[in-house]
C-alpha positions as CSV (number, residue, x, y, z in Angstrom):
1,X,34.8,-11.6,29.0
2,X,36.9,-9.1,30.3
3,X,39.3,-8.9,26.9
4,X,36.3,-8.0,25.2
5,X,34.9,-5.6,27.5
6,X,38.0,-3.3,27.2
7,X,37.7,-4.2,23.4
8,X,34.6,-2.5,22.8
9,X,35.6,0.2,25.0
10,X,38.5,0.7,22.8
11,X,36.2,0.7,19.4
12,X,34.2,3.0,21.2
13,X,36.6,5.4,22.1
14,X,38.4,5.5,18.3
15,X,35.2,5.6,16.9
16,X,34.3,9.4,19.2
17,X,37.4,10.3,18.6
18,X,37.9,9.7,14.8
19,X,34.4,11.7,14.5
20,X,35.6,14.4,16.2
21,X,34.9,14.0,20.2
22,X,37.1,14.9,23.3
23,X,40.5,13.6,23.5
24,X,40.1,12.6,27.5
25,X,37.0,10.0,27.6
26,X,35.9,7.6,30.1
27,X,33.6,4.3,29.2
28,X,32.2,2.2,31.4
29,X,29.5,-0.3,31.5
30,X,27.7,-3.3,33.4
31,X,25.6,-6.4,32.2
32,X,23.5,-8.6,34.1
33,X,21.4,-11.2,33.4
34,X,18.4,-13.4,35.4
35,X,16.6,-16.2,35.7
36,X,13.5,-16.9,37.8
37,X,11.2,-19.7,38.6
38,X,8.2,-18.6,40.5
39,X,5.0,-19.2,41.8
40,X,2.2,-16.7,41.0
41,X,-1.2,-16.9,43.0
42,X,-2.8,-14.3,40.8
43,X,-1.2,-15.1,37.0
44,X,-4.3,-12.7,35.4
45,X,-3.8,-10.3,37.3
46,X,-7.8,-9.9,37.9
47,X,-10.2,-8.0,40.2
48,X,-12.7,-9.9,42.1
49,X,-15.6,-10.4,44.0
50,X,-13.8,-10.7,47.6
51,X,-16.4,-13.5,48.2
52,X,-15.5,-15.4,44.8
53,X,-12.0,-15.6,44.2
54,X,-11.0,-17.9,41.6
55,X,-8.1,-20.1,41.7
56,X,-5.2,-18.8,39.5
57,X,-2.0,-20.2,40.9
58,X,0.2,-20.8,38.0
59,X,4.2,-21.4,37.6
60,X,6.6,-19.0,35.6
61,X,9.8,-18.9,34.5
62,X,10.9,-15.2,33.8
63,X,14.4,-14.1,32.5
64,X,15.5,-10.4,32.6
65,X,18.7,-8.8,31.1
66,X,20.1,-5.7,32.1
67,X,22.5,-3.5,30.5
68,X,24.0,0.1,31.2
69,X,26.4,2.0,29.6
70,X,28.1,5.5,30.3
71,X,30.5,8.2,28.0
72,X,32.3,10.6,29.5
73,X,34.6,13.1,27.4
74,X,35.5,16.3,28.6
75,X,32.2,18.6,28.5
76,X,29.4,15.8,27.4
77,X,28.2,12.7,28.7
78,X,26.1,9.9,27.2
79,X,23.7,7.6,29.2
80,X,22.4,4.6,28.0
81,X,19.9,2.0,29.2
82,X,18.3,-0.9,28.9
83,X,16.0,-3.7,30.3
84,X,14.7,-6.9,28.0
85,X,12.6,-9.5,29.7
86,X,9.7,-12.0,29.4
87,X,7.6,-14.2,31.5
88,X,6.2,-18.1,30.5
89,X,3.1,-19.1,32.3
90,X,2.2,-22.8,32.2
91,X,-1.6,-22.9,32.8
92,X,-2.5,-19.3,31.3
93,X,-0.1,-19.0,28.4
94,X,-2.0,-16.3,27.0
95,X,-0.5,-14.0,30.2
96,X,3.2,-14.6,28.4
97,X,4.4,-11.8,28.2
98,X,7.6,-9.9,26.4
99,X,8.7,-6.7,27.6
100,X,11.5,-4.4,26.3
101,X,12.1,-0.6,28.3
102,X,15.8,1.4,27.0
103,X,16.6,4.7,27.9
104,X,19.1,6.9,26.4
105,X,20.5,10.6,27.8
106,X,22.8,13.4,26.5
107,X,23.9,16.4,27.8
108,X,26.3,19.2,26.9
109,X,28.5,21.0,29.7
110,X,27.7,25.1,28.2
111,X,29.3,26.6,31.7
112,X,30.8,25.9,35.2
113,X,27.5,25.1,36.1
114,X,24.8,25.1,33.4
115,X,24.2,22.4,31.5
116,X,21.8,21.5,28.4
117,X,20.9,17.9,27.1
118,X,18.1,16.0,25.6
119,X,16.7,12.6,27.1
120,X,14.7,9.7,25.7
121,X,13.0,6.7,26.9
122,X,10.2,3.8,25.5
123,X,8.7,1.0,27.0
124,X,7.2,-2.0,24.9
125,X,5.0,-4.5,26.3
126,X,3.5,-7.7,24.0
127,X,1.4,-10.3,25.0
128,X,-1.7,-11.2,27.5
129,X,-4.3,-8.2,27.9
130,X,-2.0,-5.2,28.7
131,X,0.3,-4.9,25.6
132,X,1.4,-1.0,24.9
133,X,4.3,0.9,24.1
134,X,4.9,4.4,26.0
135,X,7.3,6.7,24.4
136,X,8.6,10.4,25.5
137,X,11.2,12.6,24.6
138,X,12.3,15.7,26.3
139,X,14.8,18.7,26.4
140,X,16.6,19.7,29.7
141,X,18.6,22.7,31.4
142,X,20.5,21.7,34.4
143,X,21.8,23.7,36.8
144,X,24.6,22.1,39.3
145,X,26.5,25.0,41.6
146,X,28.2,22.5,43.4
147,X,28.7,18.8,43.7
148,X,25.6,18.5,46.5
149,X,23.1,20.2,44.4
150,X,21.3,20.1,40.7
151,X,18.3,21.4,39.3
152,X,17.2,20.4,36.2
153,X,14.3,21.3,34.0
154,X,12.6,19.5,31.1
155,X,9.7,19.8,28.2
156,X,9.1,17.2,25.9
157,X,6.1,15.1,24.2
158,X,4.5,12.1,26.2
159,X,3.1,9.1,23.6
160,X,0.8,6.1,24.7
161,X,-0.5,3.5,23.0
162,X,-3.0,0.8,24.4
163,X,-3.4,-1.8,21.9
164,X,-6.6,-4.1,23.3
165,X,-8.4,-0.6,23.5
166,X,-7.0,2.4,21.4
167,X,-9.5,4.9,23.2
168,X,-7.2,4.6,26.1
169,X,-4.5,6.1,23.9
170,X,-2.8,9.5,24.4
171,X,-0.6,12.0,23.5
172,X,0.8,15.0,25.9
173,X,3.1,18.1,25.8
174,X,5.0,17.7,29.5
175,X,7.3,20.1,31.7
176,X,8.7,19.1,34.6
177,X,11.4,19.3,37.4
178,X,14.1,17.7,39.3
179,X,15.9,18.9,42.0
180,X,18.6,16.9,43.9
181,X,20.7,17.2,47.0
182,X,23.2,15.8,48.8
183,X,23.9,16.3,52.3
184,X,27.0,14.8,52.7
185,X,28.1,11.3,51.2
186,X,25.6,9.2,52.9
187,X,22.5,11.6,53.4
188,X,20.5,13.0,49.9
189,X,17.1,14.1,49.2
190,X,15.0,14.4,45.9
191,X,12.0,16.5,45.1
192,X,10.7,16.1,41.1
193,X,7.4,17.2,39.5
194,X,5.6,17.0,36.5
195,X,2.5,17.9,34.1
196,X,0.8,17.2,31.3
197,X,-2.1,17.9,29.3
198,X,-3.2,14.4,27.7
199,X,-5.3,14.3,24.6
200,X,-7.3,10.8,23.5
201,X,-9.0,10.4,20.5
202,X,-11.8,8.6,22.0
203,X,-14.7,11.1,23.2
204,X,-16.2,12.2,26.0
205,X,-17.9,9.9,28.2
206,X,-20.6,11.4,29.8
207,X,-23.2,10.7,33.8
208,X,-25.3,7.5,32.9
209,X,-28.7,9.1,32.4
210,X,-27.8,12.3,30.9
211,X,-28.0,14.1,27.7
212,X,-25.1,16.3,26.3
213,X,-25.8,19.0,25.5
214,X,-22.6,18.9,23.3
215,X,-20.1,16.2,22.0
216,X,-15.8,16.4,22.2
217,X,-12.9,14.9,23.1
218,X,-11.6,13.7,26.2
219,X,-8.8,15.3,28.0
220,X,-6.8,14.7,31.2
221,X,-4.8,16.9,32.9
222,X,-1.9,15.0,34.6
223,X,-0.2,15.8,37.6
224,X,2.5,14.4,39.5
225,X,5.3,15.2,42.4
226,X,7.3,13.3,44.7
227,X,9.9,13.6,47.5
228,X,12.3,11.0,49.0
229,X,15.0,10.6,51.0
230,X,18.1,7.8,50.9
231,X,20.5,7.0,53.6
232,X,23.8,5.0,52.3
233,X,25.7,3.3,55.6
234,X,25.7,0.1,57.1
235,X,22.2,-0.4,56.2
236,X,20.7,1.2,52.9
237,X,17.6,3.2,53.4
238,X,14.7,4.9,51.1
239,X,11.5,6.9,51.6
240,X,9.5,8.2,49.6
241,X,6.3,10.1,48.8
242,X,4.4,11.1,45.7
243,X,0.7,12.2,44.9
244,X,-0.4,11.5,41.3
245,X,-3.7,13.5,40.1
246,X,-5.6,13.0,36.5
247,X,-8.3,15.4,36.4
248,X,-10.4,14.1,33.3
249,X,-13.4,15.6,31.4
250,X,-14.8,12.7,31.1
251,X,-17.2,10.9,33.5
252,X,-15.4,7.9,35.9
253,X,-11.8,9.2,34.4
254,X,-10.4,11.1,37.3
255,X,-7.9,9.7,39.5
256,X,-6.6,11.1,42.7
257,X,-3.7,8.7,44.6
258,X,-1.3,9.0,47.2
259,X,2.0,6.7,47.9
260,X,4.0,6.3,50.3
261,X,7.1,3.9,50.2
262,X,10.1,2.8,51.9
263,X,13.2,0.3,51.2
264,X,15.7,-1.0,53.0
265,X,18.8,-3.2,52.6
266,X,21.6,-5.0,54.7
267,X,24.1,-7.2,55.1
268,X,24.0,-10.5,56.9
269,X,26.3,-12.8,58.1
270,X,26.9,-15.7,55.8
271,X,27.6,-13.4,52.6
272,X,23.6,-13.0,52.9
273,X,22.1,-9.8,52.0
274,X,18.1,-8.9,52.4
275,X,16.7,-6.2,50.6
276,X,12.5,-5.6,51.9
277,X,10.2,-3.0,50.1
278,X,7.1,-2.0,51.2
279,X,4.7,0.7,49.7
280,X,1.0,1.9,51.2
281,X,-1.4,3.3,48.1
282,X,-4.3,5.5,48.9
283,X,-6.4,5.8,45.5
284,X,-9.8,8.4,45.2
285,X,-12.1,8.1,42.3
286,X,-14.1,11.7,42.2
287,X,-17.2,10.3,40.4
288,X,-17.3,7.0,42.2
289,X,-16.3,4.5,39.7
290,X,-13.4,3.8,37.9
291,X,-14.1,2.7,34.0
292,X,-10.8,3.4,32.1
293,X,-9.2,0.0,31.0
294,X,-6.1,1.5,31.9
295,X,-6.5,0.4,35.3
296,X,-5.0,-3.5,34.2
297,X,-1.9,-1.5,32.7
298,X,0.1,-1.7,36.5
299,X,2.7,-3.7,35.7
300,X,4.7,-3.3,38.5
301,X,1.5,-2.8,41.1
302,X,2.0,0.8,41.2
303,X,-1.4,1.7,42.3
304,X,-1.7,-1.5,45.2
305,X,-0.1,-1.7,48.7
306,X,3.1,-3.8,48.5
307,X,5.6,-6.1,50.4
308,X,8.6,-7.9,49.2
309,X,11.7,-9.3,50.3
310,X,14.9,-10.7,48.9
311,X,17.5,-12.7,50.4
312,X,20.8,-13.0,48.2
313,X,24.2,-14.8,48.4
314,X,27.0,-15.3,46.1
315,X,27.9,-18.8,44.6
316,X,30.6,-17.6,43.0
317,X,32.1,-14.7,41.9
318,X,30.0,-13.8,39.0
319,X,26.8,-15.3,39.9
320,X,24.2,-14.6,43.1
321,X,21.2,-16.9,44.0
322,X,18.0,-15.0,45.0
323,X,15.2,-16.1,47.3
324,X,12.2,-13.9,47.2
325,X,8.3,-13.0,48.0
326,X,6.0,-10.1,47.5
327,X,2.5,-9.5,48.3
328,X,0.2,-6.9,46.3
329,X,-3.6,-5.9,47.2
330,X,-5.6,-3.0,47.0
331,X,-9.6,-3.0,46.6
332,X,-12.2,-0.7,45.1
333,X,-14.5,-0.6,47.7
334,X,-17.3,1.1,45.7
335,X,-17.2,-1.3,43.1
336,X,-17.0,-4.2,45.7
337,X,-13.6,-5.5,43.3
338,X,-10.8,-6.9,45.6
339,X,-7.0,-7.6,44.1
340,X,-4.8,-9.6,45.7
341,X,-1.7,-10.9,44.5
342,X,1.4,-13.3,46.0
343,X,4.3,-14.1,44.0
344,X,7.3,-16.1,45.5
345,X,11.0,-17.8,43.7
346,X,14.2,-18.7,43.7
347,X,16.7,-16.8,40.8
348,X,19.9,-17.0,39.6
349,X,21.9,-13.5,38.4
350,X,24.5,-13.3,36.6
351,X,27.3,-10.6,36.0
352,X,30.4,-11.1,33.2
């Protein structure tokens, strides 16, 4: 595998230079690969009536591969991603599910410490009742005084597409910020923000029991900021905080939420290492009632308190088994709906 690594590095590099690019490049690049068998107690994914939970315990096999690239010349860089997976269910094969996520950055060195560069990333999902593709594009300025700190700005165009229900569709203009810095090697911090104004083609919903006195469009303006801290010694720490806000014009649309999150990860004796994550959601629904069909498009639990952990050890060089649980919940306490999901496996990575 290696022979052909340093192969395709070579075409790669011929290839930039022949059309022109820096003499001195770097490549670099990393593939890994998983397989999972697991046991999920929640396979819909549904909301429930705490008093009436149904029994939807199913097994799954999931596979994930992972691949990264990187380009380095002598003023630009390229960045490349991307993540293709999928999930078999035995009892509710309509949950199977493919997804496919790949980002891709570029960025031009125009000073000491300016910088310009345009980034790109999409997200497909197929299968069960959540299948979409998100797409956005963006331009950046980055500034970078020193090695510790960088500032970057961005404005781009946010696209969504929700297939089972096209009015939760959307397109947005977006700006945005990131600002990093690095106290020293093992201390950093991160503060990023972003909004956008989020058009739908579907119209306006309006109070049960009223008449409008006018018809339109919906529209959502979408806010978001975060700040988190990592710690890289002996043990491996995160924390993080961020506050999303969709202010909607249309009735049972707005969202307010707050997360707060932390991760941690260390080494154990017996070439074992145990990674635990753990995330507390607050969520506020203005009018009382949360209608938006977007709500079964978490993927990842993003809106639910969380716990997970994973234990992992080498077999051999190239190849790690996992052990691993999580637990996700949250309920909407005005609608009487209660979520509450465990999911627990053993894995197998692998890395050429």
């Amino acid at each position: 595998m290696r022979p052909l690594k340093r192969l395709l590095s070579a075409l790669v590099v011929s290839t930039l230079a022949l059309a022109g690019g820096a003499q001195a490049a770097d490549v670099e690049g990393q593939l890994r690969v998983s397989g999972r068998l697991m046991l999920d107690g929640n396979a819909p994914r549904d909301f429930y009536q705490r008093e009436s939970r149904p029994d939807t315990t199913d097994a799954v096999f999931g596979l994930l591969v992972t691949a990264e690239g990187r380009y380095t010349a002598d003023r630009w860089q390229l960045v490349g991603r991307y993540d293709g997976g999928g999930r078999k269910y035995v009892a509710f094969p309509n949950e199977d599910v493919l997804v496919q996520a790949a980002a891709l950055e570029g960025s031009l060195a125009v000073g000491e410490t300016l910088g310009v560069g345009v980034e790109g990333r999409a997200k497909d999902r197929r299968g069960g009742s959540r299948a979409y593709s998100d797409l956005a594009a963006f331009a950046f300025l980055e500034h970078a005084p020193d090695a510790r700190l960088s500032l970057r700005l961005r404005a781009g165009a946010h696209r969504f597409l929700y297939r089972p229900d096209f009015s939760a569709s959307f397109g947005s203009p977006e700006v945005g910020f990131l600002a990093r810095f690095r106290l020293d090697r093992r201390h950093a911090f991160t503060v990023m923000g972003e909004y956008g104004q989020r058009r739908y083609s579907a119209s306006v919903r309006y109070p049960p029991g009223t008449t409008p006195s006018w018809t339109g469009r919906r529209q959502d303006g979408a806010l978001m900021a975060s700040a988190s801290y990592s710690y890289k010694g002996p043990v491996a720490l995160g924390l993080s905080y961020s506050y999303l806000e969709t202010s909607s014009n249309s009735y049972g649309e707005s969202l307010q939420r707050h997360r707060l999150s932390g991760t941690a990860g260390v080494r154990l004796p017996w070439k074992l290492t145990l990674m635990a994550q753990g995330a507390l959601g607050l969520n506020a629904y203005p009018d009382g009632v949360f209608l938006s069909p977007e709500i079964t498009l978490v993927d990842d639990e993003e809106a639910q308190h969380m716990l997970s952990l994973k234990l992992a050890r080498p077999l051999a060089e190239r190849v790690d088994v996992e052990l691993s649980f999580a637990m996700y919940g949250t309920e909407l306490s005005r609608n009487g709906l209660f979520y509450f999901r465990q999911v627990g496996g053993v894995g197998l990575t692998w890395r050429p």
